[in-house]
C-alpha positions in Angstrom: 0.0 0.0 0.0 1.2 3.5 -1.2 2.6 5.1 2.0 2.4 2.5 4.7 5.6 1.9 6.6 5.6 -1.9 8.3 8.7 -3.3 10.3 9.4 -7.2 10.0 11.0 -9.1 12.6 13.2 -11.8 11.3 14.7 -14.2 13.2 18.1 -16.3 12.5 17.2 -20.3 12.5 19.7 -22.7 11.7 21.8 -20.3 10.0 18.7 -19.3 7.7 17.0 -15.6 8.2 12.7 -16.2 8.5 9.9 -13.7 8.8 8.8 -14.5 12.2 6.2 -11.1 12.3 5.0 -7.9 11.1 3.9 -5.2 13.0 3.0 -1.7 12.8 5.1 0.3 15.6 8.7 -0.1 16.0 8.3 -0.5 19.6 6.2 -3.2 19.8 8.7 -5.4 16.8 11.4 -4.4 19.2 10.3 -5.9 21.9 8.8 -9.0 20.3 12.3 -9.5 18.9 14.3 -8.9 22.3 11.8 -11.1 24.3 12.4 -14.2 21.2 16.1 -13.4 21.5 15.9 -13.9 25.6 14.1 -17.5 24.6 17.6 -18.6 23.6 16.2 -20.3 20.0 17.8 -18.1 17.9 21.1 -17.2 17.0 19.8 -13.6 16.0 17.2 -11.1 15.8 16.3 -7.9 13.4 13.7 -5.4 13.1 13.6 -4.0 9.2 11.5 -0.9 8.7 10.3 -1.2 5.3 8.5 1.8 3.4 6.2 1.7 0.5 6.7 5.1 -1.4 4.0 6.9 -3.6 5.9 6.1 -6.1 6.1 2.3 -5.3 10.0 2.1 -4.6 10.6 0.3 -1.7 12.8 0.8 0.8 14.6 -1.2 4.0 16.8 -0.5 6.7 17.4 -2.4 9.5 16.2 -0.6 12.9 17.4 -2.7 15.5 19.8 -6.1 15.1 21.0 -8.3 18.1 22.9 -11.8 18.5 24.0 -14.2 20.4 27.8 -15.6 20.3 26.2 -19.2 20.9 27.1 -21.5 17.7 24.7 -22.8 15.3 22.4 -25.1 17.0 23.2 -28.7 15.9 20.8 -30.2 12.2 17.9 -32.6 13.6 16.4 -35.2 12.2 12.6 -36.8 12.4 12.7 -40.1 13.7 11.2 -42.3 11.3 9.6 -45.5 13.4 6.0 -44.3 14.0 3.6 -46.4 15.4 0.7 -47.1 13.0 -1.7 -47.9 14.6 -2.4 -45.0 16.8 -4.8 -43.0 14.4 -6.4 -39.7 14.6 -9.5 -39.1 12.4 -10.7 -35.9 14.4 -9.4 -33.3 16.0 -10.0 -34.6 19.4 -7.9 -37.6 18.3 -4.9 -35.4 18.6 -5.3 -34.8 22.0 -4.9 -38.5 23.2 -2.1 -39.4 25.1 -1.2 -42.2 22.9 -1.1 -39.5 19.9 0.9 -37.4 22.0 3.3 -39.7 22.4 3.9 -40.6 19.0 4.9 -36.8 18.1 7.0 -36.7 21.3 8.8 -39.6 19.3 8.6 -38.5 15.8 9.8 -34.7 16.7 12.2 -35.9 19.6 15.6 -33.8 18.8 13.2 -31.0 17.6 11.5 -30.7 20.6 14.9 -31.5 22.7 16.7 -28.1 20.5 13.4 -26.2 21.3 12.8 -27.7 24.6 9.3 -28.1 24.4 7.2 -30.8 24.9 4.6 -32.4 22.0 1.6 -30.8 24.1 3.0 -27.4 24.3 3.3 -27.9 20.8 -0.2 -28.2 20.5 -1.0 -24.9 22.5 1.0 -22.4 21.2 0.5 -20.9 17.5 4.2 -20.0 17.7 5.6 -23.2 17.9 3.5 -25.0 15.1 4.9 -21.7 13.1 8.6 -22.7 13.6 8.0 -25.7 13.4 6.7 -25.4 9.8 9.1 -23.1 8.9 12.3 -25.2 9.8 13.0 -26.9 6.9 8.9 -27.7 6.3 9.0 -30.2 9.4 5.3 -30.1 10.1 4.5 -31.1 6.4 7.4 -33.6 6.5 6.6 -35.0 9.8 2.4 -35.3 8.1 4.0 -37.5 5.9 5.7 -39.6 8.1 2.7 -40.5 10.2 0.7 -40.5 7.2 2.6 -43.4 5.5 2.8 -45.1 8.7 -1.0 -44.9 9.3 -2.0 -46.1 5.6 0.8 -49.0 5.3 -0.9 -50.3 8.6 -4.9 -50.1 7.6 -4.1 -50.7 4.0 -5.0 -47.3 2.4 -4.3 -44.7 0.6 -1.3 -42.5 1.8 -2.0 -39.0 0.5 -5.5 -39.4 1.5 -4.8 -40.1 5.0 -2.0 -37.5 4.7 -5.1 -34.7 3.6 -7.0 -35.8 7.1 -3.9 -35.4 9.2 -2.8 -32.1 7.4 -6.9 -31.0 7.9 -7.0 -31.8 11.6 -3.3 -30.0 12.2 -4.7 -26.7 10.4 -8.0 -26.9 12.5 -5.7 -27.3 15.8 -3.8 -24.0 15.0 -7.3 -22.3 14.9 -8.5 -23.7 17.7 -5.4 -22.2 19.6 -6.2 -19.0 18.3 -10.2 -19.5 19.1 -9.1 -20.2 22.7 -6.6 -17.7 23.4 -8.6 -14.9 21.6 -12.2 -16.2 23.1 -11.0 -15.4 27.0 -11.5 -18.8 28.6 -8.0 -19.9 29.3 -7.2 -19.6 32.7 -4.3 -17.7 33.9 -2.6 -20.1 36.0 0.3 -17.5 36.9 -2.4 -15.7 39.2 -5.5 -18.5 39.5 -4.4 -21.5 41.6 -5.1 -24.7 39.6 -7.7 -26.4 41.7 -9.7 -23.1 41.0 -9.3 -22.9 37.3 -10.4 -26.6 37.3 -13.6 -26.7 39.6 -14.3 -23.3 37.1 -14.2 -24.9 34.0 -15.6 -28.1 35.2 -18.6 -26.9 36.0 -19.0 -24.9 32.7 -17.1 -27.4 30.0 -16.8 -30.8 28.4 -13.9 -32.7 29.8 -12.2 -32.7 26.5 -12.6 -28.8 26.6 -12.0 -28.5 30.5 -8.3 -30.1 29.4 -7.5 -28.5 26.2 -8.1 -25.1 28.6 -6.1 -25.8 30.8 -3.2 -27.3 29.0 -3.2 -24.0 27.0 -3.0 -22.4 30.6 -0.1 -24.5 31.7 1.5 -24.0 28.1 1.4 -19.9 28.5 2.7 -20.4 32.2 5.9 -22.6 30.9 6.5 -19.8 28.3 10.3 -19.0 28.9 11.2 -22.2 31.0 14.5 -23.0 29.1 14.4 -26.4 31.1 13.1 -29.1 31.9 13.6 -29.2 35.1 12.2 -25.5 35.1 9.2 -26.4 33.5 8.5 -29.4 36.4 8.9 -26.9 39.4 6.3 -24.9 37.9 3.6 -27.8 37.2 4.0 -30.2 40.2 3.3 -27.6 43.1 -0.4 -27.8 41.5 -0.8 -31.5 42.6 -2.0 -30.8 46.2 -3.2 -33.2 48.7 -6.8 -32.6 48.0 -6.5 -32.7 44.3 -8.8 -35.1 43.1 -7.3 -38.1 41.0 -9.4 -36.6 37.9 -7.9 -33.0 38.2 -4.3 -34.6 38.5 -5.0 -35.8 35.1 -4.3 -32.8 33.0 -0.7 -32.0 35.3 0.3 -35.5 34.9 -0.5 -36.1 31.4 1.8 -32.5 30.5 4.4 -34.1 33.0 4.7 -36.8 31.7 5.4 -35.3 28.4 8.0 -33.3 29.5 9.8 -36.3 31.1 9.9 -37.6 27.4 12.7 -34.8 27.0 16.2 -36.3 25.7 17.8 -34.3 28.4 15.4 -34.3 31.4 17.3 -36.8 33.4 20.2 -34.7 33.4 18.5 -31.8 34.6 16.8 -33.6 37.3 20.1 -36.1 38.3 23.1 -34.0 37.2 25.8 -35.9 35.1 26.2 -39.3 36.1 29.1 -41.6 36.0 27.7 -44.4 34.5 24.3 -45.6 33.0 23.7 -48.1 35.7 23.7 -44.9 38.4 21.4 -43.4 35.9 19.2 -46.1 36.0 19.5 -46.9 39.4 18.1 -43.0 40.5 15.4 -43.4 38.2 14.5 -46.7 40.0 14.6 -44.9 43.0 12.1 -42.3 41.9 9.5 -45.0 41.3 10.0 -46.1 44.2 9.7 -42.7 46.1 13.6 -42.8 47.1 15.2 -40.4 48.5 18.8 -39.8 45.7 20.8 -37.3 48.0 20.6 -34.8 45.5 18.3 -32.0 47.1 18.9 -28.6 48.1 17.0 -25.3 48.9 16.5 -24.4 45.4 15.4 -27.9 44.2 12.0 -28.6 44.6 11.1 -30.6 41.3 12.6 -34.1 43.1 11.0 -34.1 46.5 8.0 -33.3 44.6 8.3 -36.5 42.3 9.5 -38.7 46.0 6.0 -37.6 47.2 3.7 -38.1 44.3 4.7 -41.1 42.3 4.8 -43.8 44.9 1.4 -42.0 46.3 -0.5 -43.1 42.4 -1.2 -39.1 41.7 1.4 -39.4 38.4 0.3 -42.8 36.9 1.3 -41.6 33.5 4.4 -39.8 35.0 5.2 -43.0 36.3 4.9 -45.1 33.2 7.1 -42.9 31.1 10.1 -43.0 34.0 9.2 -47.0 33.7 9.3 -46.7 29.8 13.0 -44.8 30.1 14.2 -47.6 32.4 12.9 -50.5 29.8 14.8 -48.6 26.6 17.8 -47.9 28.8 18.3 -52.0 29.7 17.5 -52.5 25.8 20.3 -49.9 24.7 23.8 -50.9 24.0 25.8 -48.5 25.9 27.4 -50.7 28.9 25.8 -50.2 32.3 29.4 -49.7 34.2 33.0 -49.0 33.0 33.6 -53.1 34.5 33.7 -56.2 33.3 30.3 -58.2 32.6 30.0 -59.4 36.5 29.7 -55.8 37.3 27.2 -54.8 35.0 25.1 -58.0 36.5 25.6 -56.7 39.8 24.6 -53.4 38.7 21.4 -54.8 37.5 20.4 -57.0 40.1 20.6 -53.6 42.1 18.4 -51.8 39.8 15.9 -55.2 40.5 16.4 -54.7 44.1 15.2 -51.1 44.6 12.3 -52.0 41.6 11.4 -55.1 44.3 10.2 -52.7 47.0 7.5 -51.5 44.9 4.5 -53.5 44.7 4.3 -54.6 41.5 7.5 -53.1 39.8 9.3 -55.8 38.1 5.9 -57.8 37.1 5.5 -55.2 34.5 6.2 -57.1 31.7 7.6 -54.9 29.3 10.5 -53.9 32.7 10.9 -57.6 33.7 11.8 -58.4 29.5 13.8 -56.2 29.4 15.9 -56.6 32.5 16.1 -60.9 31.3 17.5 -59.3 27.6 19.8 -57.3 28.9 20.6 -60.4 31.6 21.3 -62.7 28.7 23.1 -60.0 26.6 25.6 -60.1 29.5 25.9 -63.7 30.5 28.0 -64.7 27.3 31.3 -62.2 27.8 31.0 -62.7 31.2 31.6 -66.6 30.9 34.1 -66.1 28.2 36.3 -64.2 30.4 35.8 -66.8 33.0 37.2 -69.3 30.8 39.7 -66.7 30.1 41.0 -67.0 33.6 44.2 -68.9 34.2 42.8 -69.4 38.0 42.0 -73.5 39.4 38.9 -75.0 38.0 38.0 -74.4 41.3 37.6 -70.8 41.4 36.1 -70.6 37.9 33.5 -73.0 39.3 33.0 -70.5 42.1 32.9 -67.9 40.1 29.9 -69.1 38.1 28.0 -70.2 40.9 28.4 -67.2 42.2 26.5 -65.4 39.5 23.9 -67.7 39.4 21.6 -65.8 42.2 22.2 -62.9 40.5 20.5 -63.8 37.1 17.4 -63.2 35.4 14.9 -64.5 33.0 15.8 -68.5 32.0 17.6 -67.9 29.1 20.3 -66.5 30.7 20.3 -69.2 33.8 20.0 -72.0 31.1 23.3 -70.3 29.5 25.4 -70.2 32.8 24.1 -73.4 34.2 24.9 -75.5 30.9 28.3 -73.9 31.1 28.6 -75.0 34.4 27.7 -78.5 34.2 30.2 -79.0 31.7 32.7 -77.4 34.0 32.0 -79.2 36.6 32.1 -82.8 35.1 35.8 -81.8 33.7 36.5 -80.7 37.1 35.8 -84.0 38.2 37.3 -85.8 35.7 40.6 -84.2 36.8 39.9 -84.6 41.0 40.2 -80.9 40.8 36.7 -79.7 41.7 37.9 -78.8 45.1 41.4 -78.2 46.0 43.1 -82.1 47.4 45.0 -80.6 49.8 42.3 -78.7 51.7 40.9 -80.2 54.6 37.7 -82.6 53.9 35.2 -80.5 56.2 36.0 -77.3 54.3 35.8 -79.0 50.9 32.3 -80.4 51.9 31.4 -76.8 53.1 32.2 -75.4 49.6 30.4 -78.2 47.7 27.3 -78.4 49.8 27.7 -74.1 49.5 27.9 -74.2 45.9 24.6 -76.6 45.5 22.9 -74.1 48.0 23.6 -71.5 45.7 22.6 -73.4 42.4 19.3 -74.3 44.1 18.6 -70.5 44.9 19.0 -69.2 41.1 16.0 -67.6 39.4 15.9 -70.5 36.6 13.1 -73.0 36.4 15.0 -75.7 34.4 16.7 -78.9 34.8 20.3 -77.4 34.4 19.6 -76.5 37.9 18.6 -79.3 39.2 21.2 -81.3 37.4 24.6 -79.0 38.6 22.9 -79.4 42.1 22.8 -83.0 41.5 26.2 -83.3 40.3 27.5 -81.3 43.8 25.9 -83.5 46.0 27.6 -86.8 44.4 30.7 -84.9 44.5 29.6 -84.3 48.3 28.7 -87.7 48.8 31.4 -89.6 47.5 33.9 -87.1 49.5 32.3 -88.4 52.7 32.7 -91.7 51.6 36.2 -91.8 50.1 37.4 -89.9 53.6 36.0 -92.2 55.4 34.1 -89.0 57.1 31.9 -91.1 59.8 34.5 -93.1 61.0 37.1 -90.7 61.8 34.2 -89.1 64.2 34.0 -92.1 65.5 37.5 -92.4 66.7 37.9 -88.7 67.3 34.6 -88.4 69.6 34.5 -89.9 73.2 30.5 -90.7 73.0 27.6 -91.1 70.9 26.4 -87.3 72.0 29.2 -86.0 70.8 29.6 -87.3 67.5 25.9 -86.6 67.4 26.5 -83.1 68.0 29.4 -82.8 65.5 27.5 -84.2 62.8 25.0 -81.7 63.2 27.4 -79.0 62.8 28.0 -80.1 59.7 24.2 -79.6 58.8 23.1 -76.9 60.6 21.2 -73.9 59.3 21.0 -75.1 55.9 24.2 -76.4 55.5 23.7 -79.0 53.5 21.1 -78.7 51.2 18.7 -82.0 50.9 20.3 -84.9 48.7 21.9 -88.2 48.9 24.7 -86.3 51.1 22.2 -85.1 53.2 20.5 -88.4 53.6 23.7 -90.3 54.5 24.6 -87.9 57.3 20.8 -87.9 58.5 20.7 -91.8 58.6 24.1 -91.5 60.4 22.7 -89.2 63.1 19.7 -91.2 63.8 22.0 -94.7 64.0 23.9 -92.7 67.0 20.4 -91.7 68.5 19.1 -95.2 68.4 22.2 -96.6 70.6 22.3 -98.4 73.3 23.6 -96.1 76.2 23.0 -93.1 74.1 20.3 -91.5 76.3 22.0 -92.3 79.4 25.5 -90.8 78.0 22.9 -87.5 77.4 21.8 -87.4 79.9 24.9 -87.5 82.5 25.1 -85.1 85.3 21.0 -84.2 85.1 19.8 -85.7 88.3 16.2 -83.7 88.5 13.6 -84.0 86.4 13.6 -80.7 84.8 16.9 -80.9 84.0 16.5 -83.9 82.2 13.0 -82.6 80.5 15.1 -79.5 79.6 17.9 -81.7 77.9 15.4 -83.7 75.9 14.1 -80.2 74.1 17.4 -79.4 73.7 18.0 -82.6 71.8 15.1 -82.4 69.9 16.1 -78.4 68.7 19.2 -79.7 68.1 18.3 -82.0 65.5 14.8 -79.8 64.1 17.4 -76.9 63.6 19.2 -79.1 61.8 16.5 -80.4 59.8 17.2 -84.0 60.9 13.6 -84.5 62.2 
């Protein structure tokens, strides 16, 4: 228009200048462009006042510039598995949580460089702009789904592609409808409880939420983290919240806590991924980390609601961060295989004091793959070792407790079997030169442990079998019984030594066990053995009191 002087904003994105505005007063395009330039997104700002002459020459100059020394933010990518099968057909569709999370995947390292979440994205007119001005990833990221959607119900991809690009366009304007129409509530000055008893009563729930997620998106405007964005949504869960109003906090939390970086805003730099995991075990859990101060309230916030049910969706994201961290690749420690199993049976343990936890079956999968992934190098550098058959048979056993899922026992315990029976072939399954009693001790310590591994096959059963003949024919080849005999002045006595041997679980039931049980009772059944017992009781009660000492003697070591 002849005469009219207009001044563009233009912002720098990815080393590309883009209209971001036009307004009418300098003032206002200055401010707009220093309040984008303190959001941290761009790597510069200007204000061009551009004037239309009568005689239809136009002319520019740049009013007001400013830049940031930061380098160019890094290229991102769309990420190209998309589930299928979650459709949207209306605009309501959009809205689900399962929808939700398939853009939180899709956009991940844009929303990560603009640290936003996929339902801010959905409330904010800005952010679907620069999102379909870099590099046209709103159409491109259509198309994705689009494909996805069709190749899974068998139809037509640029038809579904026209729905999804329909439904996008009528979610900008409903943005705009709601921010211009006066009903969202300003949650900076309105406590939440309030805004939601106020649109409850006057709204659909669909409504009620889209309302108030537009609230909470204005009220994270400027939170350049995601920690920062946290502290400002979970002092709205209060005790009297309702499980229905949490819904709406928890669903945006949980979003959030799809960030690439939130862990490290929450936890700080951690020093391996099994201390990573293990902290986020501990928040599902409602454990306290260590890491609070003054200034931190986003974690004692988390410790409070998450064991308490008021984050369920909060909760199955953290879960859902746990189960793709045990299916990475990246090593849990800086250790050798062993330690990474120790680290993981640690992350089981804290799991194990919630109800529940590690029944989840997409957690408890993941925790056996990652079990099995790390059985094989473990046993390898077993082999490796240039220690006694003895102590690479210890070793094993030793892991065997530790292991989860059957796959992985079956791995270790076949390996083990075979280890054993060349260990026998060779005498060398304990050392020779040990004394008998502490060979028997590691042999009948060994089956203990074999019995008390997680797997449900016959390997088990069969190792265990193997140390109890092992056990058995050491008592037998020693001579074990006799030399009590000759070493013991009485029936009680060798009684009483025998039962050392089996106390307290000792030695677990087998043929071993059986031979030193039948033993015991041979002593018991005497002549003279009571009378030997019973030496030096003269009353009554002391007698009655030896008698249940006897008979504790042998219950405690399961002998009767």
């Amino acid at each position: 228009m002849i005469g009219v002087t207009q001044y563009d904003l233009h912002v720098r994105d990815n080393e590309r200048w883009l209209l971001n505005g036009v307004f009418r007063e300098e003032s206002k395009a200055v401010v707009e462009a220093k309040r984008l330039m303190a959001t941290g997104r761009y790597q510069a700002v200007k204000v061009v006042r551009e004037l239309t002459k009568r005689t239809g020459f136009v002319s520019t100059k740049v009013v007001f510039t400013q830049k940031t020394d930061q380098p160019a933010p890094p290229s991102v990518t769309l990420k190209p598995d998309v589930d299928g099968t979650v459709r949207c057909d209306v605009i309501d569709d959009l809205y689900r949580p399962d929808s939700v999370a398939v853009i939180s995947r899709v956009l991940a390292e844009y929303l990560e460089w603009q640290r936003i979440s996929a339902v801010e994205l959905l409330h904010d007119s800005g952010h679907v702009k620069r999102l379909t001005t870099y590099e046209s990833f709103r159409d491109r990221a259509i198309s994705l789904v689009a494909k996805a959607q069709a190749r899974e119900a068998g139809e037509n991809p640029v038809e579904r592609q026209d729905v999804l690009d329909k439904i996008c366009t009528q979610a900008v304007q409903r943005i705009r409808s709601a921010r211009s129409g006066g009903h969202v509530p300003d949650l900076a000055t309105q406590p939440y409880d309030a805004a939601y008893e106020e649109l409850n009563g006057r709204t659909d729930a669909a409504t009620r939420d889209y309302l108030l997620h537009t609230g909470m998106t204005i009220l994270l405007a400027g939170a350049r983290s995601w920690g920062a964005k946290l502290d400002r949504l979970l002092p709205m869960i209060t005790d009297d919240l309702s499980a229905e109003a949490c819904g709406p906090v928890d669903v945006l939390c949980a979003d959030i806590l799809r960030g690439q970086t939130v862990m490290l805003d929450l936890f700080g730099e951690q020093p391996s991924l099994a201390e990573a995991l293990q902290k986020l075990a501990m928040l599902c859990r409602g454990e306290d980390i260590g890491r609070l101060d003054d200034s931190d309230a986003v974690l004692p916030a988390l410790y409070r609601l998450l064991p308490a049910g008021r984050l369920p969706a909060t909760l199955s994201v953290i879960k859902g961060r746990l189960v793709q961290g045990l299916h990475g690749l990246e090593r849990l420690t800086h250790g050798t295989p062993s330690d990474d199993i120790r680290a993981l049976a640690r992350i089981v343990e804290i799991l194990e004091g919630e109800e529940n936890a590690v029944a989840d079956t997409d957690l408890w999968k993941a925790v056996c793959e990652r079990c099995k992934r790390l059985v094989e190098p473990e046993l390898e550098r077993l082999a490796a070792m240039t220690t006694s058959p003895e102590a690479r048979v210890g070793a094993m056993v030793a892991l065997a407790p530790r292991l989860f899922g059957d796959d992985a026992a079956d791995i270790l315990l076949e390996t083990l079997s075979t280890t054993i029976d060349v260990a026998r072939t060779h005498n060398a399954l304990t050392d020779p030169e040990a004394p008998v009693v502490t060979r028997l001790q590691r042999l009948c310590g060994w089956q203990k442990q074999v019995l008390e591994s997680r797997s449900s096959s016959d390997f088990a059963d069969e190792c265990s079998r193997k140390f109890d003949m092992e056990a058995k024919a050491l008592v037998e080849e020693h001579q074990v019984f006799d030399r009590i005999d000759r070493e013991e002045p009485d029936d009680p006595a060798r009684l009483t030594r025998l039962v050392g041997l089996v106390r307290a679980g000792a030695v677990p039931r087998g043929r071993t066990f059986d031979m030193i049980r039948a033993h015991a009772l041979k002593l018991a059944q005497r002549s003279g053995f009571l009378d030997h017992f019973m030496d030096g009781a003269d009353a009554d009660s002391d007698k009655n009191k030896r008698l249940r000492d006897l008979w504790w003697l042998l219950h405690d070591a399961g002998l009767v």
